[in-house]
SEPADREN-332555 format. One record per residue: residue in three letters; z, x, y of N, C-alpha, C, O in turn; residue number from 1. Coordinates in steps of 0.1 Angstrom, whole numbers, plus 2048, in hexadecimal, padded with zeros to 3 digits. Each point is the difference from the previous one (the first is absolute). Example, Ala and Ser with C-alpha at 12.3 -4.5 7.8 and 13.67 -1.06 7.14 Angstrom:
# residues 2
+-----+-----+-----+-----+-----+-----+-----+-----+-----+-----+-----+-----+-----+-----+
! res !  nw !  nu !  nv ! caw ! cau ! cav !  cw !  cu !  cv !  ow !  ou !  ov !   n !
+-----+-----+-----+-----+-----+-----+-----+-----+-----+-----+-----+-----+-----+-----+
! ALA ! 84E ! 884 ! 7C7 ! 800 ! 7F7 ! 80C ! 800 ! 809 ! 80C ! 807 ! 80A ! 800 !   1 !
! SER ! 7F2 ! 7F2 ! 80B ! 800 ! 809 ! 80B ! 808 ! 7F8 ! 80B ! 801 ! 805 ! 80B !   2 !
+-----+-----+-----+-----+-----+-----+-----+-----+-----+-----+-----+-----+-----+-----+
//
This chain:
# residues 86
+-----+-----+-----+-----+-----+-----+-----+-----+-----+-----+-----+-----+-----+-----+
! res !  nw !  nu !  nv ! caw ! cau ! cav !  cw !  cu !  cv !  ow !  ou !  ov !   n !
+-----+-----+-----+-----+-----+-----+-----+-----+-----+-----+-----+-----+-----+-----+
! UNK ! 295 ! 33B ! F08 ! 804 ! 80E ! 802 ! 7F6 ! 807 ! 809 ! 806 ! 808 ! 808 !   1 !
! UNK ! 7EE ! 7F7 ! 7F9 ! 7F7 ! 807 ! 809 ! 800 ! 7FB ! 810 ! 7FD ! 806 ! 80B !   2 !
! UNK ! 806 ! 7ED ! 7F3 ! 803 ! 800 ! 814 ! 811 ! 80D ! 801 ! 802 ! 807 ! 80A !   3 !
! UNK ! 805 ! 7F9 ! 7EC ! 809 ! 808 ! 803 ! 7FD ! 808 ! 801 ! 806 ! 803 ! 80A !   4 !
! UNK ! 7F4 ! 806 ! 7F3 ! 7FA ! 80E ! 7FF ! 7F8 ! 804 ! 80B ! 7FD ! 80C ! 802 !   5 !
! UNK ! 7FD ! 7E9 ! 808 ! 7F9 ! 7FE ! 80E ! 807 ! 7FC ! 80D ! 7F8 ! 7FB ! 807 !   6 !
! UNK ! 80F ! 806 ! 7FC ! 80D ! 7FB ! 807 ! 7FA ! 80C ! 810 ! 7F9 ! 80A ! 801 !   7 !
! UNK ! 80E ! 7F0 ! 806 ! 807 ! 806 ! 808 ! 80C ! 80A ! 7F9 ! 804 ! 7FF ! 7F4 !   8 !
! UNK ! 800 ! 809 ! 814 ! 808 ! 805 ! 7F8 ! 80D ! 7FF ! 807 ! 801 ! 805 ! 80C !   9 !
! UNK ! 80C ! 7F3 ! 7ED ! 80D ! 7FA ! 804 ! 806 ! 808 ! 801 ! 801 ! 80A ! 7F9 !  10 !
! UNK ! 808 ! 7F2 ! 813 ! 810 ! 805 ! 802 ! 806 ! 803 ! 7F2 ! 801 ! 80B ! 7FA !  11 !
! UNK ! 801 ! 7EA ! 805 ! 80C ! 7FF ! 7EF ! 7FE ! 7F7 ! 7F6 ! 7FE ! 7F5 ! 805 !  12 !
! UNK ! 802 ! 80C ! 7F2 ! 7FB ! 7F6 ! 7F2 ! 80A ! 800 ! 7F8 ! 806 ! 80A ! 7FB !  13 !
! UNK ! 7FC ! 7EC ! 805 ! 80A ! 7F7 ! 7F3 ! 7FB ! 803 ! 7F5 ! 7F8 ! 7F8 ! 7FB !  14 !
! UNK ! 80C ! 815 ! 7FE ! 7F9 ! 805 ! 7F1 ! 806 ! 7F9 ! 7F4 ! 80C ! 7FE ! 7FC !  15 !
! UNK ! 7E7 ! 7FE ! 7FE ! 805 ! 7FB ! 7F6 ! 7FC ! 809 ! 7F3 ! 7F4 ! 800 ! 7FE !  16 !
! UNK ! 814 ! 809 ! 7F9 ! 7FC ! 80A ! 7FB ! 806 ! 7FE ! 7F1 ! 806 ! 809 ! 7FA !  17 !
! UNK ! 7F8 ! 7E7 ! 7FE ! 804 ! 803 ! 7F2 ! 7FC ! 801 ! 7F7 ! 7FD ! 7F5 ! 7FC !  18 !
! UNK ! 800 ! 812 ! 7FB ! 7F9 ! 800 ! 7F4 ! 7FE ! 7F5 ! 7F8 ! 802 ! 801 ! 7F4 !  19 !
! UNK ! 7F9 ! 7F4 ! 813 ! 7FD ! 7F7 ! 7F8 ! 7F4 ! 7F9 ! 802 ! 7FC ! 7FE ! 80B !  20 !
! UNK ! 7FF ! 7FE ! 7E9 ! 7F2 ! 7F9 ! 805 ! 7FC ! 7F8 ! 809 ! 7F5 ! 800 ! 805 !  21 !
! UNK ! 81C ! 7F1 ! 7FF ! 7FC ! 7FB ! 805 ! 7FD ! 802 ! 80F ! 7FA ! 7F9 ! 808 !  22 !
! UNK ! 80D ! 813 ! 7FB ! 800 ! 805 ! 80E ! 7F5 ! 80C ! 802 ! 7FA ! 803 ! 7F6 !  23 !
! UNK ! 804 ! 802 ! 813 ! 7F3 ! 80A ! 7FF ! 803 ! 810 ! 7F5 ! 7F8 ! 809 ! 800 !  24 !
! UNK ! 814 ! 7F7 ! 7F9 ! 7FD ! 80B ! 7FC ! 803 ! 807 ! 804 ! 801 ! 800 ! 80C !  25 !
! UNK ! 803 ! 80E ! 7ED ! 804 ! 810 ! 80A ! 7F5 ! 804 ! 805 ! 7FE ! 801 ! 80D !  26 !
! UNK ! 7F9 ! 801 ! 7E9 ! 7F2 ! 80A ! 803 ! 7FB ! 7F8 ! 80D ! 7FA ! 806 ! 809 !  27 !
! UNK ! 808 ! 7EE ! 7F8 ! 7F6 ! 7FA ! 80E ! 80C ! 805 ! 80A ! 7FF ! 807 ! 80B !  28 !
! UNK ! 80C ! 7F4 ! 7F0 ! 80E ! 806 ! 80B ! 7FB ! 80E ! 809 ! 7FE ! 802 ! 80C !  29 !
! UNK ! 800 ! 804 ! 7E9 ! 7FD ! 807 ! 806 ! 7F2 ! 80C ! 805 ! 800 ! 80B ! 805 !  30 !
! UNK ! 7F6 ! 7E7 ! 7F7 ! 7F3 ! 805 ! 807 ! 802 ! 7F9 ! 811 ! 7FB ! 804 ! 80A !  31 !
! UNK ! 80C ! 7F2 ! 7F5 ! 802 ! 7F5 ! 80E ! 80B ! 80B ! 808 ! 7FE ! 805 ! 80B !  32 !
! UNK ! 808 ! 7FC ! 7F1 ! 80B ! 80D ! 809 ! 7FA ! 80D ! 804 ! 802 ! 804 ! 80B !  33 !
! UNK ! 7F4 ! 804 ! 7EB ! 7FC ! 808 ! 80A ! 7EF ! 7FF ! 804 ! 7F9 ! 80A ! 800 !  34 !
! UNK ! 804 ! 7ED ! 802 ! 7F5 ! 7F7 ! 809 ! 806 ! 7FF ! 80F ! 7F7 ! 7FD ! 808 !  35 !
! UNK ! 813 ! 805 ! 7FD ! 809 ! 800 ! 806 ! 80B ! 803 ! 805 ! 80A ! 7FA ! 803 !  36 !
! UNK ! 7F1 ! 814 ! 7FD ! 80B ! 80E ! 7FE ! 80B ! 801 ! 80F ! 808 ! 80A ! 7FF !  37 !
! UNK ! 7F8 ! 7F1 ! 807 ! 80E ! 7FE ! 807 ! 807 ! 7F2 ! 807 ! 809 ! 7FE ! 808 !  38 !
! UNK ! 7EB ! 7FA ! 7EF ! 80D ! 7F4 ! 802 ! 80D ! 802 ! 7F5 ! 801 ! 808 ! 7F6 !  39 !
! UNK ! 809 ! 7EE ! 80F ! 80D ! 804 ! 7FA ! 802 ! 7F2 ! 7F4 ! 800 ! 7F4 ! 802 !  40 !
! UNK ! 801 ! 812 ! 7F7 ! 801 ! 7F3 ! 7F4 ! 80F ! 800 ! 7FA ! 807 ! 809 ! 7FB !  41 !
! UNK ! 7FC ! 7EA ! 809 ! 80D ! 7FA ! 7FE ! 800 ! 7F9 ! 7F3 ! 7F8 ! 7F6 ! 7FE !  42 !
! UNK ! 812 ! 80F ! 7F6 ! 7F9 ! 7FE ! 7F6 ! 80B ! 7F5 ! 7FA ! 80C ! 802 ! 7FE !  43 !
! UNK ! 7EB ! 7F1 ! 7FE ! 80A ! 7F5 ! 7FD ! 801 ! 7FC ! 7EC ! 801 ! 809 ! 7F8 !  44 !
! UNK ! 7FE ! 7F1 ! 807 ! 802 ! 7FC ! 7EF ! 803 ! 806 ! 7F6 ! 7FA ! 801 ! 7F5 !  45 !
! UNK ! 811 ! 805 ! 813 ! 80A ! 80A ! 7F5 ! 810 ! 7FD ! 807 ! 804 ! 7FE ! 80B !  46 !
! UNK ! 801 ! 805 ! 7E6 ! 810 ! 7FF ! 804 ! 807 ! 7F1 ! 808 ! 80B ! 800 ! 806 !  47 !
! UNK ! 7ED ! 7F7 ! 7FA ! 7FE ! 7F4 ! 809 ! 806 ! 7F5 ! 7F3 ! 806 ! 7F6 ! 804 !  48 !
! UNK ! 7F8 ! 80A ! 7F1 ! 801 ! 7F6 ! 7F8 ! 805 ! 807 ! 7F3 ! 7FD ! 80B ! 7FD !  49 !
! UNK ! 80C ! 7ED ! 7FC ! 80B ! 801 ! 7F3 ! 7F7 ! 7FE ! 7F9 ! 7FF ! 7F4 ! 7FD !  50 !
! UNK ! 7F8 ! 814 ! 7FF ! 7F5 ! 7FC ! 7F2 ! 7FC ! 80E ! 7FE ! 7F6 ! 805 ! 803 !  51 !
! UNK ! 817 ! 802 ! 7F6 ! 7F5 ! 80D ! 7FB ! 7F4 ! 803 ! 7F5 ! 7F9 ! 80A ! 7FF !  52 !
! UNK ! 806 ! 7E9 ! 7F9 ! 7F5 ! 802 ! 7FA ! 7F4 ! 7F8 ! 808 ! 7FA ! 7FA ! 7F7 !  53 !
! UNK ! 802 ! 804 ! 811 ! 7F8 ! 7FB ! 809 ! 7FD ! 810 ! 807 ! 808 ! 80A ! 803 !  54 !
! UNK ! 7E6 ! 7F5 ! 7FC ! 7FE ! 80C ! 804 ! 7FB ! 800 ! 810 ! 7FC ! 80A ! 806 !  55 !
! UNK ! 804 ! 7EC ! 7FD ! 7FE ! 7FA ! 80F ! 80A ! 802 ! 808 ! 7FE ! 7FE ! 80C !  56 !
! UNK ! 80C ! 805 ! 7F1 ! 811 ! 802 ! 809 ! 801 ! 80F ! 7FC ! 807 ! 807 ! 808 !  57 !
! UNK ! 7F6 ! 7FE ! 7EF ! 804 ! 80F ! 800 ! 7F7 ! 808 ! 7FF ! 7FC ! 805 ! 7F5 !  58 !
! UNK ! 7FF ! 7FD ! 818 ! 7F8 ! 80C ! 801 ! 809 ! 80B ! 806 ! 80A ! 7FD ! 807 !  59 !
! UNK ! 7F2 ! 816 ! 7F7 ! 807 ! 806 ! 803 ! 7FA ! 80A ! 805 ! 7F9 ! 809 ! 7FC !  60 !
! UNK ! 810 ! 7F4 ! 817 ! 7FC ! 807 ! 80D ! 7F9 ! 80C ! 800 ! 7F7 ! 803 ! 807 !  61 !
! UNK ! 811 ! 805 ! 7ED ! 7F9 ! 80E ! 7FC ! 7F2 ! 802 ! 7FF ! 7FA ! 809 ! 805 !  62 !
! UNK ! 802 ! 7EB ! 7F1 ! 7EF ! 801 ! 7FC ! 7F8 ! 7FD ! 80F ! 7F4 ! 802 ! 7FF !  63 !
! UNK ! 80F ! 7FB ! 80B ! 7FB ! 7FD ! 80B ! 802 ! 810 ! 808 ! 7F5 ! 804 ! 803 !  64 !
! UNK ! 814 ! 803 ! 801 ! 806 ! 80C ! 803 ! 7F6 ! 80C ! 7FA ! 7FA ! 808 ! 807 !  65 !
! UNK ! 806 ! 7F5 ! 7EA ! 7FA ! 80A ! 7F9 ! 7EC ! 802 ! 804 ! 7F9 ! 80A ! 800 !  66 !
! UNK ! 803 ! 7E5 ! 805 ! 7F1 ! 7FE ! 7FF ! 7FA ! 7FC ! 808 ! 7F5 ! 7FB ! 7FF !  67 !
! UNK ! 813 ! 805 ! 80F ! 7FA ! 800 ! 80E ! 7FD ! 80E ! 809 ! 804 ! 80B ! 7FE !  68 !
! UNK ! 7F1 ! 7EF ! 80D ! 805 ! 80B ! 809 ! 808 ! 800 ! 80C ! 803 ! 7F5 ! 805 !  69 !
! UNK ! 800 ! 813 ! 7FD ! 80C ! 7FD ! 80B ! 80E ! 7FB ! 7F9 ! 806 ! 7F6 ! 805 !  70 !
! UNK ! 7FD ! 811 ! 7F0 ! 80D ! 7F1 ! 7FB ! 809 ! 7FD ! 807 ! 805 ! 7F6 ! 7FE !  71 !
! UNK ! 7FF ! 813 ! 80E ! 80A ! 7FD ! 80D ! 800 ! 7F5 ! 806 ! 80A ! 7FE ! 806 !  72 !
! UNK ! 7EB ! 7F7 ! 7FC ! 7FA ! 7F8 ! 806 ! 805 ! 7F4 ! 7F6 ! 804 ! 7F5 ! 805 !  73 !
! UNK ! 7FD ! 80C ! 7EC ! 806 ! 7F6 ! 7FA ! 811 ! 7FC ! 801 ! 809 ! 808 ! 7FE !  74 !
! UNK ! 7F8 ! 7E7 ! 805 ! 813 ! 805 ! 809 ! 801 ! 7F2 ! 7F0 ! 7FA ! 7F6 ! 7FB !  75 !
! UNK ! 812 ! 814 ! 801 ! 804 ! 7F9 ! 7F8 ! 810 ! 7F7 ! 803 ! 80A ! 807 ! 804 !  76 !
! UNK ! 7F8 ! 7EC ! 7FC ! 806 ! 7F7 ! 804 ! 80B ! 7F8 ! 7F3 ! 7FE ! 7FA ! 7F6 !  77 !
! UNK ! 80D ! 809 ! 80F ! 808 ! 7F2 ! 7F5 ! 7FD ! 7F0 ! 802 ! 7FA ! 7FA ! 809 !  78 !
! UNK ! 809 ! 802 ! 7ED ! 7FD ! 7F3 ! 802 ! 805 ! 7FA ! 80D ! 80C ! 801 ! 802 !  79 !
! UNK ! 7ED ! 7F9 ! 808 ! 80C ! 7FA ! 80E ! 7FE ! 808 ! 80A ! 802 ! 7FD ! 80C !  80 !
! UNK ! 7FA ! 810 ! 7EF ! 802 ! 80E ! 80B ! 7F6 ! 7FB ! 80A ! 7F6 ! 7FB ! 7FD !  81 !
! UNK ! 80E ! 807 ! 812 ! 7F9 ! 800 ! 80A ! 7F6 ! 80B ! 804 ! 804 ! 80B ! 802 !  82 !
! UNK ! 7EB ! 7F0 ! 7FE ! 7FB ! 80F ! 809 ! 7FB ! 7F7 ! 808 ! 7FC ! 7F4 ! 7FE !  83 !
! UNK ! 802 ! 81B ! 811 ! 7F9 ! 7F7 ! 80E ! 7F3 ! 809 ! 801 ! 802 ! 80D ! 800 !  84 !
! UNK ! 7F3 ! 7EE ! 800 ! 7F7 ! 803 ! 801 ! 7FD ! 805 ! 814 ! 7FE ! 7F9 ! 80A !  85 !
! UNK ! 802 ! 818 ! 7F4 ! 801 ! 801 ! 80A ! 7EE ! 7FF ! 80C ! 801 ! 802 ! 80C !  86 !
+-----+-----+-----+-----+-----+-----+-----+-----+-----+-----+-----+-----+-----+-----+
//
């Protein structure tokens, strides 16, 4: 997590934002998101997989919206949905 937190700071990041241990967590979610206050975080491992008790596939877009800055910058995507990184 700390080379993440030292970065260059990116275009767009493939966020991964689930409340679960084995992934980094909200609270890191969202210390790593606004470490990085206008890159655009594309937020993946939710709504992606038929396991709603699996807390790794349902995370919810809102708690990201609610705990960033900039939340305009977070593009929320359907499963399949195309974005072009302009």
């Amino acid at each position: 997590m700390d080379c993440q937190l030292h970065m260059d700071p990116p275009d767009v990041m493939f966020f991964d934002f689930a409340d679960n241990p084995v992934h980094i967590g909200l609270e890191n979610a969202y210390k790593l998101a606004n470490i990085y206050p206008n890159t655009k975080l594309v937020l993946i491992h939710w709504g992606s997989v038929d396991a709603p008790e699996a807390s790794a596939f349902n995370g919810n877009p809102q708690d990201i919206l609610d705990n960033v800055v900039n939340p305009e910058r977070v593009v929320i995507l359907s499963p399949g949905e195309e974005y072009v990184v302009d």
